[in-house]
C-alpha positions in Angstrom: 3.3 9.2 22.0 0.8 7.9 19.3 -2.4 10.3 19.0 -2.9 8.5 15.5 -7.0 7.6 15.5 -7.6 4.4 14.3 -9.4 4.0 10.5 -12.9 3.7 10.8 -14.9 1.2 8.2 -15.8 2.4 5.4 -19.3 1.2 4.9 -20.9 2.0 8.8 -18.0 5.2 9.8 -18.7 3.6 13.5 -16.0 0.9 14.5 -12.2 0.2 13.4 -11.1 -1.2 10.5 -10.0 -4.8 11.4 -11.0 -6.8 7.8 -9.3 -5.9 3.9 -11.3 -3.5 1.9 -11.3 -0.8 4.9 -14.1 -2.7 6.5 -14.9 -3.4 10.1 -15.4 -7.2 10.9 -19.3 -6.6 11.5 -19.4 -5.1 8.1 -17.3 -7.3 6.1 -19.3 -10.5 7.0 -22.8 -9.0 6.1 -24.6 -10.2 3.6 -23.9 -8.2 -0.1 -21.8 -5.2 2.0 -18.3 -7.0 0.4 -19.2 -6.7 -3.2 -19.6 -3.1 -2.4 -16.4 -2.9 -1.9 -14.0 -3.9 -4.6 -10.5 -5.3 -3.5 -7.9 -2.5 -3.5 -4.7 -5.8 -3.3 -2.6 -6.0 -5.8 -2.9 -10.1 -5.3 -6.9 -9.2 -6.2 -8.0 -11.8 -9.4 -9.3 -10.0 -11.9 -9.9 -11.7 -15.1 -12.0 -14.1 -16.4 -13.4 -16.9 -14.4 -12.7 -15.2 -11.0 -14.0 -15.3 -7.6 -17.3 -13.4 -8.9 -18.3 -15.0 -11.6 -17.0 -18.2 -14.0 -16.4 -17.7 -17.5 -18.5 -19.8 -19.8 -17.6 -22.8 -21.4 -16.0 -22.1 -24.7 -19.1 -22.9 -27.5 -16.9 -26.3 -28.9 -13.5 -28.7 -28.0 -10.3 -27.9 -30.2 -8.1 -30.7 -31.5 -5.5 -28.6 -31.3 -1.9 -30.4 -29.6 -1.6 -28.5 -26.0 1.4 -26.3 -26.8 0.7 -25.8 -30.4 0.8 -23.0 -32.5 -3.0 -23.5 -33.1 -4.0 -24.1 -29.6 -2.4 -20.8 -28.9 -4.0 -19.4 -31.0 -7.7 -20.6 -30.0 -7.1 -19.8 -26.5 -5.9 -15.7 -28.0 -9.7 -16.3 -29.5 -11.6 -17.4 -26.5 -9.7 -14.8 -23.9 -10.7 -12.3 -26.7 -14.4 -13.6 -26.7 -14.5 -13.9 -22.7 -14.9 -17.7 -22.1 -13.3 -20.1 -20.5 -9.7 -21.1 -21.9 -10.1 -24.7 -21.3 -12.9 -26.8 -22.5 -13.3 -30.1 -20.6 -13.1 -31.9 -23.9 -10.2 -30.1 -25.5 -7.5 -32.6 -26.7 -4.8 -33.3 -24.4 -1.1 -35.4 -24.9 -2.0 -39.1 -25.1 
């Protein structure tokens, strides 16, 4: 016999859980309650350029050869500065 009460939500403590983040499906498709609610998955993005917010575009191209020393390098920089890795102009293999 299961006497195990269902999880309530965690934003209105009224009905079941039936949505990630503990929430109940009213809840989880209002308006703003999500974002209360970080993601507890272990799958959740969390770095730059994420479902929340994009990175900025890094301030200039590199000329660097994808796979190069150097390009490693500048993308070590702009993860350290919190832009985008990739510039839309960045050289690419020709």
């Amino acid at each position: 016999m299961n006497t195990a009460t269902p999880a309530l939500c965690r934003h209105c403590n009224r009905r079941p859980v039936g949505r990630p983040r503990g929430l109940c499906w009213v809840c989880y498709y209002e308006p703003g309650v999500r974002q209360l609610y970080p993601s507890e998955s272990i799958f959740a993005r969390r770095s730059f350029g994420n479902v929340y917010r994009a990175a900025p575009l890094p301030p200039s191209p590199t000329v660097a050869a994808p796979g190069s020393p150097e390009k490693v390098r500048i993308l070590m920089e702009r993860a350290r500065a919190g832009v985008s890795l990739w510039h839309p102009r960045d050289a690419a293999f020709v």
